[in-house]
OpenMM code with the backbone's topology and positions (N, CA, C; nanometers):
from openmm import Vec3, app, unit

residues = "UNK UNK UNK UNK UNK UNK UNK UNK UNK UNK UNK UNK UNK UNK UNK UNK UNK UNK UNK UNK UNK UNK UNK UNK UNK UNK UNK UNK UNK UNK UNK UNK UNK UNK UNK UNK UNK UNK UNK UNK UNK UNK UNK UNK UNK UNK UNK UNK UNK UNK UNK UNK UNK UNK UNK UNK UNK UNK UNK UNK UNK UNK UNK UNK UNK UNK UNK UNK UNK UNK UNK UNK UNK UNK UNK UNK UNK UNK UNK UNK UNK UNK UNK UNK UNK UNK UNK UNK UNK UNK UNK UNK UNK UNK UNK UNK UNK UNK UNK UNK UNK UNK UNK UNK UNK UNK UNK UNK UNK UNK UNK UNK UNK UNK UNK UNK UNK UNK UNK UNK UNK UNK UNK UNK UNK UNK UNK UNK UNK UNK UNK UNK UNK UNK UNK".split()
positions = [
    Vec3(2.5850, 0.4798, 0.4888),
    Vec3(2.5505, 0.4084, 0.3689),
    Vec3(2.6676, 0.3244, 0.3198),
    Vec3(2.7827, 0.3500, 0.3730),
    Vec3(2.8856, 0.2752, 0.3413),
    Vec3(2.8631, 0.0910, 0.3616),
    Vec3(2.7791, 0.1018, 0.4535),
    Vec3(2.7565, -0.0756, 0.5175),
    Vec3(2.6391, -0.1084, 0.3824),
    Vec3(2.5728, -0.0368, 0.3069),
    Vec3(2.4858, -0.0547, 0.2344),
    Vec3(2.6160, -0.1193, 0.0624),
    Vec3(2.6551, -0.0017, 0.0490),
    Vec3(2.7623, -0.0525, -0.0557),
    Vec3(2.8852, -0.1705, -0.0297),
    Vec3(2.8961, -0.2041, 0.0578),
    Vec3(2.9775, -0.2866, 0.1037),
    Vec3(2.9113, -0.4296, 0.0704),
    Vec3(2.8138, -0.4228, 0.1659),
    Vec3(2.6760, -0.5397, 0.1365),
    Vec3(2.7104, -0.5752, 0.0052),
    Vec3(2.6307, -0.4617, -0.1152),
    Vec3(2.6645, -0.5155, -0.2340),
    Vec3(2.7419, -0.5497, -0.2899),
    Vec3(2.9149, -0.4978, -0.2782),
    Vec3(3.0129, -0.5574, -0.3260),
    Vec3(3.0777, -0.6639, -0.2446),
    Vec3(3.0491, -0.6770, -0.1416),
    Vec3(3.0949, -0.8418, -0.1099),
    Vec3(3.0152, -0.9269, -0.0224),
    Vec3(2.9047, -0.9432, -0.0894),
    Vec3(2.7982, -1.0138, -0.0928),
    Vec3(2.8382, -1.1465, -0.0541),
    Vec3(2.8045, -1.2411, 0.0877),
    Vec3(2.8838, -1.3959, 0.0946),
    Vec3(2.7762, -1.5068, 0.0137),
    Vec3(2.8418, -1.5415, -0.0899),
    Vec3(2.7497, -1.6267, -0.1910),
    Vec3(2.6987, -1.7259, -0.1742),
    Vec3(2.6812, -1.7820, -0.0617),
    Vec3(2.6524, -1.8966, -0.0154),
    Vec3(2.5279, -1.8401, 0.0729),
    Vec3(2.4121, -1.7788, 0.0347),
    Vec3(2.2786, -1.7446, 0.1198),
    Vec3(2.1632, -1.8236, 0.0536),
    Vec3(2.0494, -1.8492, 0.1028),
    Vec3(1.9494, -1.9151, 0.0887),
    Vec3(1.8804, -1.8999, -0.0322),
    Vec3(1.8254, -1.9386, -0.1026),
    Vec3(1.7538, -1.9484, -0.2239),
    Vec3(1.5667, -1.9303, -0.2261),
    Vec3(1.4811, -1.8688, -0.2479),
    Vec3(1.3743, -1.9115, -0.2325),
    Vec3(1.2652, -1.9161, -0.1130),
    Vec3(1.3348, -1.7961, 0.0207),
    Vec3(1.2750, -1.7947, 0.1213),
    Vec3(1.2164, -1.6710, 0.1420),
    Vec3(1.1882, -1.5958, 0.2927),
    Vec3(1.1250, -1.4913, 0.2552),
    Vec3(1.2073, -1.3984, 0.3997),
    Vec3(1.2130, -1.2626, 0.3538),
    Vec3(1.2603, -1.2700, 0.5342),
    Vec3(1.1235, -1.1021, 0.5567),
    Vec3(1.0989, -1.0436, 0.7142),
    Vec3(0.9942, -1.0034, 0.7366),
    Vec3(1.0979, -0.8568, 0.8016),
    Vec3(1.0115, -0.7406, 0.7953),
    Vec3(1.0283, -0.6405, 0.9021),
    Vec3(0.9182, -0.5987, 0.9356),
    Vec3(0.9561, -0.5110, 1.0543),
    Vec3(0.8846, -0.4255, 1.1291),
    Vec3(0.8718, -0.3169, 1.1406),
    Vec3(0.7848, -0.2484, 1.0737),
    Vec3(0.7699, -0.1114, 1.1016),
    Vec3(0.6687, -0.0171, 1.1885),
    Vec3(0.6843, 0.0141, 1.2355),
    Vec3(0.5826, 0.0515, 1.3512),
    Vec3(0.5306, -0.0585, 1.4457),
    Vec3(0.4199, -0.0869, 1.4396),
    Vec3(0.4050, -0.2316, 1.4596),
    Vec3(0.3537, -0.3089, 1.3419),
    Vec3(0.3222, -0.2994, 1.2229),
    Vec3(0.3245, -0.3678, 1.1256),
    Vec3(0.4936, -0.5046, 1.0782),
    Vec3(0.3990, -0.5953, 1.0888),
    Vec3(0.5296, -0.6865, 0.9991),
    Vec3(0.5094, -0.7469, 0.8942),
    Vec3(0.6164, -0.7034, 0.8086),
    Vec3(0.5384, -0.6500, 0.6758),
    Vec3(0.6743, -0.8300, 0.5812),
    Vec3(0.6146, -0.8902, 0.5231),
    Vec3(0.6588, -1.0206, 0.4445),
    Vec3(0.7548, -0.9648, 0.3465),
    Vec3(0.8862, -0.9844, 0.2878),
    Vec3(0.8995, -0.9228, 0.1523),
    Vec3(1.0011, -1.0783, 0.0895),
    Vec3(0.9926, -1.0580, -0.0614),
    Vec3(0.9980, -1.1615, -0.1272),
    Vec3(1.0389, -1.1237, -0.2272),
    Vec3(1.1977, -1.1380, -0.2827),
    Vec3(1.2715, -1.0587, -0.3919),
    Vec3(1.2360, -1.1907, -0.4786),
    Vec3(1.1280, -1.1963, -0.5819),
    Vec3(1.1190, -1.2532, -0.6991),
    Vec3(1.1019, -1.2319, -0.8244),
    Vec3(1.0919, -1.2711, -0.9518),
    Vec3(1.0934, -1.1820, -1.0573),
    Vec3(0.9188, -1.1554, -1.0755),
    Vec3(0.8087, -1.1385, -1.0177),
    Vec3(0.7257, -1.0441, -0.9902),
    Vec3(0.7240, -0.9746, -0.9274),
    Vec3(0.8237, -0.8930, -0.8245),
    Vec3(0.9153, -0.7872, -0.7362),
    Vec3(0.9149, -0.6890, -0.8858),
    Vec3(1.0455, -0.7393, -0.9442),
    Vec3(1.0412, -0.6612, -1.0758),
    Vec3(0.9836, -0.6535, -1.1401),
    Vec3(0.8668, -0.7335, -1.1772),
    Vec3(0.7650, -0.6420, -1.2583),
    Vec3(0.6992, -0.5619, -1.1976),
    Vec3(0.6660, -0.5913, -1.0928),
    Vec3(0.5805, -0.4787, -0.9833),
    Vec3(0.6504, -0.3845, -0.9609),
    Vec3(0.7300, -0.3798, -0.9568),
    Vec3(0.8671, -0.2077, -0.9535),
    Vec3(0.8396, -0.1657, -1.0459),
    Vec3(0.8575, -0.2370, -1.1975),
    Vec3(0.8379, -0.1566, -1.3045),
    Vec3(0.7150, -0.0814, -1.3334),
    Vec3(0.6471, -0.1974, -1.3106),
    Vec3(0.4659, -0.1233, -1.3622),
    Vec3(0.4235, 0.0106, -1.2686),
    Vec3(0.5323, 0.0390, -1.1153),
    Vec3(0.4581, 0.0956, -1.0456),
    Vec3(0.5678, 0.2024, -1.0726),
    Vec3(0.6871, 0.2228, -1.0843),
    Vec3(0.7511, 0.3446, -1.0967),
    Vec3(0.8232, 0.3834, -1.2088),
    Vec3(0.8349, 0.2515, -1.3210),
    Vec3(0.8834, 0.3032, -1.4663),
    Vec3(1.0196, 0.3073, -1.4538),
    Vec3(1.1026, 0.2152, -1.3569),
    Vec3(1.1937, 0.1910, -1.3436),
    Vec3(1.2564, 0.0551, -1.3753),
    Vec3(1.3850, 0.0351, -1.3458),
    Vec3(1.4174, -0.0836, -1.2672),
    Vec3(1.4800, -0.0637, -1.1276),
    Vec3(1.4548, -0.2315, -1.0476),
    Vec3(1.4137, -0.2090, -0.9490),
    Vec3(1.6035, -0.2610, -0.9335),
    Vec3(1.6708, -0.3800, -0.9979),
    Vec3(1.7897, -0.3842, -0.9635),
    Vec3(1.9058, -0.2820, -0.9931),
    Vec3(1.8619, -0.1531, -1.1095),
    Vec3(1.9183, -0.0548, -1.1633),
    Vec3(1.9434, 0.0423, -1.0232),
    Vec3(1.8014, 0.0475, -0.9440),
    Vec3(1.7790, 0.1787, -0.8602),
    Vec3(1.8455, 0.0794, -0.7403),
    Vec3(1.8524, -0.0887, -0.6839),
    Vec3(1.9394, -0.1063, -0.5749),
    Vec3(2.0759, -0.1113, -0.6098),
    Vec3(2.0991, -0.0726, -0.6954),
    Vec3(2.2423, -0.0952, -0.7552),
    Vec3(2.2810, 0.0717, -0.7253),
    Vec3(2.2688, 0.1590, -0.7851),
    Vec3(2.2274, 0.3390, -0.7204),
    Vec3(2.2714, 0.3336, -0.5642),
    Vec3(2.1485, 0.2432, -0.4918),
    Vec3(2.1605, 0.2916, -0.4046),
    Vec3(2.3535, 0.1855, -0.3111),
    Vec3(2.3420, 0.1139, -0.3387),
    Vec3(2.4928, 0.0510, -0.3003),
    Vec3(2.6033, 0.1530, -0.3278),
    Vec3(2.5816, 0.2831, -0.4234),
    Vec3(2.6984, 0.3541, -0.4841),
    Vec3(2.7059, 0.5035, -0.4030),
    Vec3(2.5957, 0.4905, -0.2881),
    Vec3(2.6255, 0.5998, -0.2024),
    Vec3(2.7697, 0.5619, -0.1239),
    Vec3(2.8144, 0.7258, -0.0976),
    Vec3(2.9348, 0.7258, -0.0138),
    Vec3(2.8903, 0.7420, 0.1321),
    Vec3(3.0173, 0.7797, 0.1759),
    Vec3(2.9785, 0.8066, 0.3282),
    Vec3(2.8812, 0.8840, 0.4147),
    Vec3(2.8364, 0.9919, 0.3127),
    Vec3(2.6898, 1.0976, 0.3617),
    Vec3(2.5910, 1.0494, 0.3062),
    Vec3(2.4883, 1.0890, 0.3356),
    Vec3(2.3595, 1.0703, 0.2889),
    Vec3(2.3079, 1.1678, 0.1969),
    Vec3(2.3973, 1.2179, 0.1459),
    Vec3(2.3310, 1.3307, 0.0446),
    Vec3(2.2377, 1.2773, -0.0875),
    Vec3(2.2932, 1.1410, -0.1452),
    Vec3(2.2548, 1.0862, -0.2019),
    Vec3(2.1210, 1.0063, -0.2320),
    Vec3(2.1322, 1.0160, -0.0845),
    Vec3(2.0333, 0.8669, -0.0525),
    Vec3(1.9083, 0.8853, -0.0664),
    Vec3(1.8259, 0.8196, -0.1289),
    Vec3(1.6503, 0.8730, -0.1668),
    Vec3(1.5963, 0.7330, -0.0747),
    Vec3(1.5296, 0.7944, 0.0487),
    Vec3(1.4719, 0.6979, 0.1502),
    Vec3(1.3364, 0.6244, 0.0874),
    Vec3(1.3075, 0.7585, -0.0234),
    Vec3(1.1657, 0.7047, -0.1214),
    Vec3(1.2112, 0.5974, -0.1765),
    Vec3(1.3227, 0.5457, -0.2559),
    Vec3(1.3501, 0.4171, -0.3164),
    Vec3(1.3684, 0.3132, -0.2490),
    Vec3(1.4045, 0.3287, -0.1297),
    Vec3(1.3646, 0.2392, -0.0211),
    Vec3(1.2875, 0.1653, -0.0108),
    Vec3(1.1519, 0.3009, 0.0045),
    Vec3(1.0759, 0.2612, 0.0455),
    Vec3(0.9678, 0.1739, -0.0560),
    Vec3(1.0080, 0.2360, -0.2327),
    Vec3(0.9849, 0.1293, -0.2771),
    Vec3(1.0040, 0.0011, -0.3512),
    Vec3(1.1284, -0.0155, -0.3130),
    Vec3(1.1797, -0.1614, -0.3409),
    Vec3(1.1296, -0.2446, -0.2095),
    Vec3(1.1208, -0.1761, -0.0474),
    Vec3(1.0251, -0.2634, -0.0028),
    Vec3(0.9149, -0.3207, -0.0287),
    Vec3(0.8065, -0.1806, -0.0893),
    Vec3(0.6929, -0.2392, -0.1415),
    Vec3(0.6618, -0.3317, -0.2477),
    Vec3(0.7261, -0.2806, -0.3685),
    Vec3(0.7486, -0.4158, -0.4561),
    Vec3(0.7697, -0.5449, -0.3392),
    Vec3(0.9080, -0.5948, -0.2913),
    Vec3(0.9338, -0.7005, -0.2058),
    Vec3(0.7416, -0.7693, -0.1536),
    Vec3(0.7239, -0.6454, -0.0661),
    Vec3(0.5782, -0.6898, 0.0237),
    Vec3(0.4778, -0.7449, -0.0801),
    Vec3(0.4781, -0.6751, -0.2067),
    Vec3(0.3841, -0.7287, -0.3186),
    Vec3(0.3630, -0.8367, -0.3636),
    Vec3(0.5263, -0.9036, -0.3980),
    Vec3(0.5759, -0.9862, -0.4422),
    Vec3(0.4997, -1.0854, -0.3464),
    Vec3(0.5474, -1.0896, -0.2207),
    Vec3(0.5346, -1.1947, -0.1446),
    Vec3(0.3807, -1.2425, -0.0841),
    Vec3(0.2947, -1.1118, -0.1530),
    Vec3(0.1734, -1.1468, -0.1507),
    Vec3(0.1396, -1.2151, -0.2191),
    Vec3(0.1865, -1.2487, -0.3758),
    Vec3(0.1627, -1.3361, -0.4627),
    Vec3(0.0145, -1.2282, -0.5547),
    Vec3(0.1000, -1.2520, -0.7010),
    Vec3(-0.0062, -1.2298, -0.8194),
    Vec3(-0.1250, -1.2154, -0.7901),
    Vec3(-0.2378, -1.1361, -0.8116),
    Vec3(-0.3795, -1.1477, -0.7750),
    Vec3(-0.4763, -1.1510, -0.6675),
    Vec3(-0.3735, -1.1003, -0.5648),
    Vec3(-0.3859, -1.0517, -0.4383),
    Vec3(-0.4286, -0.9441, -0.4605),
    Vec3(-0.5233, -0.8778, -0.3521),
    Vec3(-0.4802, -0.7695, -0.3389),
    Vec3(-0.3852, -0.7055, -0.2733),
    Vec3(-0.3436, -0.5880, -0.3221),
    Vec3(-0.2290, -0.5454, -0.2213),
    Vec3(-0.2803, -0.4005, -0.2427),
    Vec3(-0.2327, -0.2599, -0.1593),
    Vec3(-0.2186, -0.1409, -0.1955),
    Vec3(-0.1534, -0.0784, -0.2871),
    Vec3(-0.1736, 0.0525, -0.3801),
    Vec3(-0.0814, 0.0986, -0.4249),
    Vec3(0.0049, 0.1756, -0.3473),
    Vec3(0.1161, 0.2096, -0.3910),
    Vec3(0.2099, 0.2379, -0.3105),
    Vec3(0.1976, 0.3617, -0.2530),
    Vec3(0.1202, 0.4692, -0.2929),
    Vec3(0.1119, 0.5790, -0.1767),
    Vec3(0.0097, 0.5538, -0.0491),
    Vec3(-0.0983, 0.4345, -0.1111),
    Vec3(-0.1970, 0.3914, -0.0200),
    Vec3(-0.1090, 0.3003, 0.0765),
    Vec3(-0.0009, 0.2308, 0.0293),
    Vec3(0.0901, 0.1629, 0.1404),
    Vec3(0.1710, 0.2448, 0.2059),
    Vec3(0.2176, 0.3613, 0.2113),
    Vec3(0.3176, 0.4528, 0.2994),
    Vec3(0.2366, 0.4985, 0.3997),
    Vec3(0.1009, 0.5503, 0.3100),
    Vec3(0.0241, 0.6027, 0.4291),
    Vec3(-0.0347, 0.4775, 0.5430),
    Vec3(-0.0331, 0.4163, 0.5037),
    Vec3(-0.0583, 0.3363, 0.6232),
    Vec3(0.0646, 0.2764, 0.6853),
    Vec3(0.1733, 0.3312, 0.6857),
    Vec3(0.2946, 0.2766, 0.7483),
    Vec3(0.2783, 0.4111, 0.8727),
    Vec3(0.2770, 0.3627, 1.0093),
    Vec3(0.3023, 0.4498, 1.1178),
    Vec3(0.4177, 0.5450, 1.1126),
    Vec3(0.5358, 0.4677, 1.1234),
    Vec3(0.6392, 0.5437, 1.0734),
    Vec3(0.7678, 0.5172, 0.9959),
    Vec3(0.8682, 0.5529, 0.9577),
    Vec3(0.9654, 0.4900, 0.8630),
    Vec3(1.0920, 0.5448, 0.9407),
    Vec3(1.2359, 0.4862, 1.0064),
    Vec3(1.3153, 0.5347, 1.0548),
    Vec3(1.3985, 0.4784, 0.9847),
    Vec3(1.4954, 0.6184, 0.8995),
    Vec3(1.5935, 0.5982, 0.7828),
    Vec3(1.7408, 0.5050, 0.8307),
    Vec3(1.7158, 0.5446, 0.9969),
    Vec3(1.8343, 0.5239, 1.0701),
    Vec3(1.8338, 0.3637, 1.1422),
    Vec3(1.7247, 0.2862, 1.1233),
    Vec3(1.7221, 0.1855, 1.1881),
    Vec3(1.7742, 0.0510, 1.0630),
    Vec3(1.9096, 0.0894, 1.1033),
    Vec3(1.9764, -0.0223, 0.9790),
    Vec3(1.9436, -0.1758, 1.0052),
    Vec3(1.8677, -0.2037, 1.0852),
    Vec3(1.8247, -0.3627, 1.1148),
    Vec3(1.7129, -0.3756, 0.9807),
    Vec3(1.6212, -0.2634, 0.9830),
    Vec3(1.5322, -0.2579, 0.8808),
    Vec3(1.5952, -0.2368, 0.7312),
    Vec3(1.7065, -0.1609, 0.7117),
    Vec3(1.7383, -0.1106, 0.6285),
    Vec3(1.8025, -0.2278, 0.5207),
    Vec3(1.9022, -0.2950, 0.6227),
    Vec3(1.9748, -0.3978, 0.6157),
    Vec3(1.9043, -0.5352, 0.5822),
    Vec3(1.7859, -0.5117, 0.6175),
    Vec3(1.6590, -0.6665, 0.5640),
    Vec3(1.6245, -0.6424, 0.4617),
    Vec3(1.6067, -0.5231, 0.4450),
    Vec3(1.5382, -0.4925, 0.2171),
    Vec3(1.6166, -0.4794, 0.1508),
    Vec3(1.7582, -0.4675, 0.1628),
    Vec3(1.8636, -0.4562, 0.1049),
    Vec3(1.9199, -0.6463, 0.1077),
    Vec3(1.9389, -0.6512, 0.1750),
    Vec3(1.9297, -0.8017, 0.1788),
    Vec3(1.8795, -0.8872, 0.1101),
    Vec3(1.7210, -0.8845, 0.1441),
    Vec3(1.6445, -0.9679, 0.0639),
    Vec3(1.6928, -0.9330, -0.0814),
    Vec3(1.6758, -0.8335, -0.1079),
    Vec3(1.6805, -0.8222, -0.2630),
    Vec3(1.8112, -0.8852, -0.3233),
    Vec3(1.9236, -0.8507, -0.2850),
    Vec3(2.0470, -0.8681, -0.3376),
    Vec3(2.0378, -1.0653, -0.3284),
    Vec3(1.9760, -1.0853, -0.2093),
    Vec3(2.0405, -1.2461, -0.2255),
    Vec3(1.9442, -1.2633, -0.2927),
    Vec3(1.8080, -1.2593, -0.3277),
    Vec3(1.7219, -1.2388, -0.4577),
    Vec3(1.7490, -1.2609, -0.5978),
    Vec3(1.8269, -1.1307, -0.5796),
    Vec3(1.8033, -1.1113, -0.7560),
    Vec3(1.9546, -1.1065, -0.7998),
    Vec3(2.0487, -1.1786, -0.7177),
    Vec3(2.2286, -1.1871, -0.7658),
    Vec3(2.2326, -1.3194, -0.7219),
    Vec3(2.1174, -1.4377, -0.7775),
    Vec3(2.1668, -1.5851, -0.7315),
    Vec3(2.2689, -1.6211, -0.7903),
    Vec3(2.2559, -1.6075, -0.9149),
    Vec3(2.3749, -1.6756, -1.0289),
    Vec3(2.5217, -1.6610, -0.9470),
    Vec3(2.5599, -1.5608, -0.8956),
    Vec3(2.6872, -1.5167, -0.8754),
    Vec3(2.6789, -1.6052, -0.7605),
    Vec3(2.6130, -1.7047, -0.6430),
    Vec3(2.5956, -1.7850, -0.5564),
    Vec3(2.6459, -1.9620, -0.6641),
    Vec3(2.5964, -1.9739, -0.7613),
    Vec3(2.6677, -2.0999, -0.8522),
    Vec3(2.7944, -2.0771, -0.8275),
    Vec3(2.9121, -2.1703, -0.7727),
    Vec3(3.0331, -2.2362, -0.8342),
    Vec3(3.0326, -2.2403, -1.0050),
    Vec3(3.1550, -2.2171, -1.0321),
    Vec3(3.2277, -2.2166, -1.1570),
    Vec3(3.2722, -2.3965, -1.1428),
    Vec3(3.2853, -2.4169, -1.2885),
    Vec3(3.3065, -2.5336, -1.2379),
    Vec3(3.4830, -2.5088, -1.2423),
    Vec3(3.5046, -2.6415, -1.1941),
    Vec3(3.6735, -2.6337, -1.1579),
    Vec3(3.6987, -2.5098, -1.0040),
    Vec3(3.6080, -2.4285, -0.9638),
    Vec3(3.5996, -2.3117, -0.8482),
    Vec3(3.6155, -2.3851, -0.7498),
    Vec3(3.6419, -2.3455, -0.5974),
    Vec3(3.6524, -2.3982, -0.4784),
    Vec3(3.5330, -2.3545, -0.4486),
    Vec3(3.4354, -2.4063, -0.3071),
    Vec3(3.3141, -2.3779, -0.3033),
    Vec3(3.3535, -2.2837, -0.1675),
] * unit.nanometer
topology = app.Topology()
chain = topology.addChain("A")
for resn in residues:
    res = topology.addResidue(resn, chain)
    for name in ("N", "CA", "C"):
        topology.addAtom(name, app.Element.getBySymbol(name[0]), res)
């Protein structure tokens, strides 16, 4: 989890704005889309926040004792929601796990794409130059 907290604290500010990126789970490839209906859909569905709980999860140390694979799994789903767009249907989120074949905690290619998306998501501002800043 150390590559997870790292991610978040030195984040390279210069990433894309406004795109979408995809994983694979089982054989499902699933769209996700860190926008601010991500966060409302986090909220309405777990009574959280969704940048509070990826922020949590960046503050694990070197074991996994910490690590709740469930928040994972749903800041992906928010993401997948999101990118379905408002008024879609989509599943609720235990109806979306169960239809996930399987979830491997250890496959940081996956891990590393929802963590991703979100952070270059929802930390654009810190991507603006200051003015007078070098770019």
């Amino acid at each position: 989890m150390r590559m997870l907290r790292s991610r978040l604290q030195y984040w390279p500010w210069n990433r894309r704005v406004n795109s979408m990126r995809e994983i694979k789970i089982g054989e499902q490839t699933i769209g996700l889309r860190a926008s601010p209906l991500a966060l409302l859909f986090y909220k309405q569905e777990f009574g959280r926040d969704l940048v509070g709980d990826l922020i949590k999860l960046g503050k694990i140390g070197e074991d996994f004792e910490d690590f709740d694979s469930v928040v994972l799994l749903q800041i992906a789903w928010a993401l997948a929601k999101a990118e379905k767009g408002l008024n879609k249907q989509f599943p609720s989120f235990p109806v979306w796990i169960n239809g996930l074949e399987i979830f491997d905690v250890t496959d940081m290619d996956v891990v590393q794409t929802i963590v991703d998306e979100a952070v270059d998501g929802f930390f654009r501002a810190a991507n603006q130059p200051t003015e007078g800043s070098k770019k």
